[in-house]
Each structure stands twice: as C-alpha cells, then as structure tokens.
RODRENPA-21267 format. One record per residue (C-alpha): residue in three letters; x negated, y, z. Coordinates in steps of 0.05 Angstrom, whole numbers, plus 5000, padded with zeros to 4 digits. Layout:
BEGIN
ALAXYZ;...
# end
This chain:
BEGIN
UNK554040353593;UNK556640853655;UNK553041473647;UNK551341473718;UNK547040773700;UNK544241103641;UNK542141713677;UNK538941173725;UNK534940783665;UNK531741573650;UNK529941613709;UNK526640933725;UNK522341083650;UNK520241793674;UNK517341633756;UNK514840883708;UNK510141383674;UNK509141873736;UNK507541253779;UNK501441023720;UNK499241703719;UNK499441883795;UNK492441713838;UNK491741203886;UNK493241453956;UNK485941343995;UNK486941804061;UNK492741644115;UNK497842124120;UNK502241594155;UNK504042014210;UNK503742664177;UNK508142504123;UNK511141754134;UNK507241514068;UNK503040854067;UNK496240744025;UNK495340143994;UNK490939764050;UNK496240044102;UNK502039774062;UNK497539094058;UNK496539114128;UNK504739234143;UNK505338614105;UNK499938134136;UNK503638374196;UNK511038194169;UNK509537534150;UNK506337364214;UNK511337654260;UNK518137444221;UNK514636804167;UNK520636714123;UNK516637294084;UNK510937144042;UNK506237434000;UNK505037383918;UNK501537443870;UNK507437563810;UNK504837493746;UNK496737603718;UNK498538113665;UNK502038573722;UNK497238533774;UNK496139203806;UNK487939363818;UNK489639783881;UNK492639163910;UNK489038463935;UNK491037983868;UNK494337493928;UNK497738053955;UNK501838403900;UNK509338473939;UNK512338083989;UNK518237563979;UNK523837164017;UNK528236683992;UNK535836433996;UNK537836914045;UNK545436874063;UNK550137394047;UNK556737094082;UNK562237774062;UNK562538254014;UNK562338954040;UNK569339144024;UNK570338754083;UNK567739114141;UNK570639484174;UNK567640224202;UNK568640304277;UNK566841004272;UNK560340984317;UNK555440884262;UNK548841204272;UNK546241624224;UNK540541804223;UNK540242554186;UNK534442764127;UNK534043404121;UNK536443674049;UNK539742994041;UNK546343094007;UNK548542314008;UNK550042404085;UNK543342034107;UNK542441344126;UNK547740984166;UNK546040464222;UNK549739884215;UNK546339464261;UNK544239944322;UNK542639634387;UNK546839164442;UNK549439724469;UNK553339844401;UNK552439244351;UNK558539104325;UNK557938314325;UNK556338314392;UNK562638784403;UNK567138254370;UNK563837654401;UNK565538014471;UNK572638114450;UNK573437384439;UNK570537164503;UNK574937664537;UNK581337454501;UNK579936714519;UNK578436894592;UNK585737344591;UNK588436654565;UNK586336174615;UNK587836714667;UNK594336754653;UNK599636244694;UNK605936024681;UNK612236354720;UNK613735684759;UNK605635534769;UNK607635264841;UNK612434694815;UNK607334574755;UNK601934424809;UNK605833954840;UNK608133484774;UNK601433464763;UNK599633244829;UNK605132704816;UNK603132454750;UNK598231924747;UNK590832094708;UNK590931854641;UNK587531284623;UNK582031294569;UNK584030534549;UNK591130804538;UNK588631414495;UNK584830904451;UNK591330404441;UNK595331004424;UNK592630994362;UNK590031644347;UNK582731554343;UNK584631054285;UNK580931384229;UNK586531074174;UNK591831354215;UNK596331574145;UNK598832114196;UNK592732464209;UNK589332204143;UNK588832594080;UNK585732374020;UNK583732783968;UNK580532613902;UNK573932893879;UNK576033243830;UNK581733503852;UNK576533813900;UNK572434063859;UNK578634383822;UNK580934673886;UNK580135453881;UNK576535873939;UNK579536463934;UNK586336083941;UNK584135784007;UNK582036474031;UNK575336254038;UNK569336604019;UNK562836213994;UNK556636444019;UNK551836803962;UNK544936813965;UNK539537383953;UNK532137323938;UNK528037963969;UNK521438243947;UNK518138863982;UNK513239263929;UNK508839743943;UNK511240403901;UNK505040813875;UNK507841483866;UNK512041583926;UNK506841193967;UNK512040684008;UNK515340094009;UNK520139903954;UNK525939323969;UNK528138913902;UNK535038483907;UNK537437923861;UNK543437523877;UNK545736773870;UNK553736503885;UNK554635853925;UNK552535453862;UNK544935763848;UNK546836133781;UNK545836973782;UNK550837423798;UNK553238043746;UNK550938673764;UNK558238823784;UNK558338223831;UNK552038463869;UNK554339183873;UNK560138783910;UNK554638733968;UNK551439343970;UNK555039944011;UNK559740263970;UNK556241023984;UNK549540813969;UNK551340383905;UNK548840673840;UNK545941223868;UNK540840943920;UNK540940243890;UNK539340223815;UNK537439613761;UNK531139703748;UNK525339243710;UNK521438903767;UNK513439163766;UNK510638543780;UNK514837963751;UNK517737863677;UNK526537723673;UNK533238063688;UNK533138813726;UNK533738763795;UNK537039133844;UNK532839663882;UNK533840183935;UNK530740693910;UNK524941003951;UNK525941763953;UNK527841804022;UNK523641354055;UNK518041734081;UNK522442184108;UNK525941724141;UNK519841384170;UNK517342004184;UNK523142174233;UNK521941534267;UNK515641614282;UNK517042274308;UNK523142054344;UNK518241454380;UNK513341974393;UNK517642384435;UNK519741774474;UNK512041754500;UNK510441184447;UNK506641104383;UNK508040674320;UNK503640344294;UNK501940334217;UNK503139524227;UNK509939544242;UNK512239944182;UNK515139404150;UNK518939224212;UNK521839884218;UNK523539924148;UNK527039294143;UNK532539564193;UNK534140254162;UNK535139924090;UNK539939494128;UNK544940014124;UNK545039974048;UNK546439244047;UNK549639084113;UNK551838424091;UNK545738004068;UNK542037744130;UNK535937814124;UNK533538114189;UNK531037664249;UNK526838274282;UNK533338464322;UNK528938344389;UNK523038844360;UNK520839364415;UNK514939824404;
# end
C-alpha cells in the first residue's frame, strides 16, 4: 500500500470518530460559513431530485441509518452515468477558471465546464461547423466550366441508382461478414476505440464538516467494477489521491468508494454565495446541491453527470 493511501485510511478512521463525536448542526450558518444542517441538506436534496430526477433518495441499509436524517432520506443516488474518456485525454486550453480558496495549497478548484461563452465542447462543436462551412465555401479553380458540365449532364435517375446495384445488401463488395466470435475476440484498444464506463453517484450528508459529501464507484462497458487504479484513470490527475480518497461508504455495506473529500467545500460555497451576492442576487439554501454538483465537476470532468448546464439563479 502507497503511503500516500495509507496516510489517507488514518485519516478517514480519525474525522470517522470526530464525525460520531461532533454535535448535530441545529442553527444555519449557510451564508455565514457555506455549511448545511441536516434539514437544509434534506431540503437541497428534495430540491435535486425534483429539478434534475435521475437523482433519488435512499434509505441504505437499517443498521446505518443516521437519526439526524429522515430514515427515507439517508444520501442521494444516480445510476449508470456515462463516463465516455479518460482524463488523460483532455486536453487544457489554458482558460480554465479557477476559482481561488484562500490558504489552499492544491491551486483551488478548476472549472472545467464554465459557461457558453467558454465551454470547451461548445468551442469544438463551433470549430467543426466552421471547418465544414470553409469546405463547402471553397470552389474549384475552373468553377465556371464545372457549372456548365453540370448544366449539360442529365439528373440522375433514382431507377438507375437502384439497378446499379449498390443498395443490394449482399453486394460481396460492400459486404463484410464477420463471425461472432471473432467479434467478440476483436480487441478495443486495437480499434482505437474507447468503451464507455459507467459510475454510480451517491451524495451524503458529512456530519462533522456539515456539507455535502460525493461517493464514486465505477463499472467498464460489461457491468463488472473497475480497480481502484482504473477509476483514478477518471478522476483529474491533481486532485487524485489527495482530494479523492477510498474510503468505507457510511451508509451502505461493500468495496471503498471513491470520495472527494469535503474540506473545502464550505469554502467554496461560501465564495459563491458571496460572489452571487455581489451580483445583486441571493442563493438560496435549495440550490446547494445544484451548485455543488458543478464545482466537483472539475475533479471528475469526464463522467457526465450534470444536466443543470441551463441553471440561473
């Protein structure tokens, strides 16, 4: 075991016994501090699972159920959500966001998916569109003499395009037949194709730092778990093993699970509020989920898990 995963395992015992021994949060101190009680954190959740359904609540299992907590409402959980690359795959254009914590010495937290004005996907899909509208712009040298052969030739006939032959589906020319199991032989990575992995996501609600807590378990394209290794493969290479640890779930019995640890995330929240504030708006203690959902993104920019991208205050 890495010494960095077994100072990890120390640390997950020690804040296990400082979370039992800490008191339940009663007062707000959302805006103060960026912290949720339990009802608030409840209340973020009916909210979640309203606005964006593929979240749901659960229970988890009888013998974990937390008394500060509705028994139907334990943590929050989604299901088979697509992770399509591995991280080693983007690439950084350089105008990430970041959004700085004071004291932080990891750099802060990174905005991977900002806005239209500077989402990245939307920044490729417009360099497409322009590409193909370059390509159909662009003429041949002798486009006069081109216009008139085509004036000349007589439209094809659909009858003709059928006798040709090639919408025969046993054409051997365009027809290739491949066993089943040479298929099922046929490696992936040799095709330079890579298979879509799966995630299941819970949301907790962490007693001694009083927020949110995300929990990550991965699946490849045939429904069996990944290694750790494997999911550290999806998780961004600065924040893995230091902001993501395995840890034993709270509420459910089986493997650790990946979690991004929640040190920083009332003082990240805080910010935000703070930052919405000064733009003449408030946020709400319902939308905390929301909000927390996007700057977690940045920590696992590949799994796609976020359908909020049109949330406005």
């Amino acid at each position: 075991m890495a010494m960095q995963d077994f100072i990890n395992n120390m640390k997950g015992t020690a804040l296990g016994v400082a979370e039992y021994l800490s008191p339940v949060l009663k007062e707000s101190k959302f805006k103060e501090t960026g912290v949720l009680t339990p009802e608030e954190f409840v209340i973020a959740g009916d909210h979640l699972v309203h606005y964006c359904p593929t979240w749901q609540w659960s229970q988890g299992e009888p013998s974990k159920i937390k008394p500060y907590l509705p028994p139907d409402k334990q943590f929050l959980i989604t299901k088979n959500v697509p992770c399509y690359r591995r991280c080693h795959q983007l690439e950084s254009k350089g105008d990430d966001r970041i959004i700085e914590i004071e004291g932080d010495t990891d750099g802060g937290w990174v905005d991977t998916h900002p806005d239209e004005n500077g989402d990245a996907g939307s920044a490729a899909a417009q360099t497409k569109t322009e590409a193909v509208k370059q390509e159909q712009s662009v003429k041949p040298s002798n486009g006069a003499d081109d216009d008139d052969d085509d004036e000349d030739e007589e439209a094809g006939d659909m009858e003709d395009f059928v006798d040709s032959g090639l919408l025969d589906t046993d054409d051997p020319s365009t027809l290739v037949t491949v066993p089943t199991k040479a298929k099922a032989q046929t490696s992936v990575e040799e095709e330079g194709i890579e298979q879509t992995r799966t995630y299941d996501l819970h949301i907790t609600y962490d007693k001694y730092y009083q927020t949110p807590r995300l929990w990550l378990f991965g699946y490849n394209e045939n429904r069996h778990p990944l290694t750790v290794e494997q999911m550290y493969e999806d998780f961004s290479a600065d924040h893995a093993k230091k902001t993501i640890t395995m840890e034993a779930h709270p509420h459910i019995s089986g493997p650790p699970m990946a979690s991004i640890h929640p040190c920083r995330h009332a003082e990240v929240m805080k910010k935000i509020i703070q930052t919405v504030a000064d733009g003449g708006k408030e946020l709400g203690v319902h939308n905390y989920l929301v909000i927390f959902l996007k700057f977690v993104q940045a920590v696992i920019p590949t799994i796609e898990y976020d359908y909020t991208r049109n949330f406005t205050f």
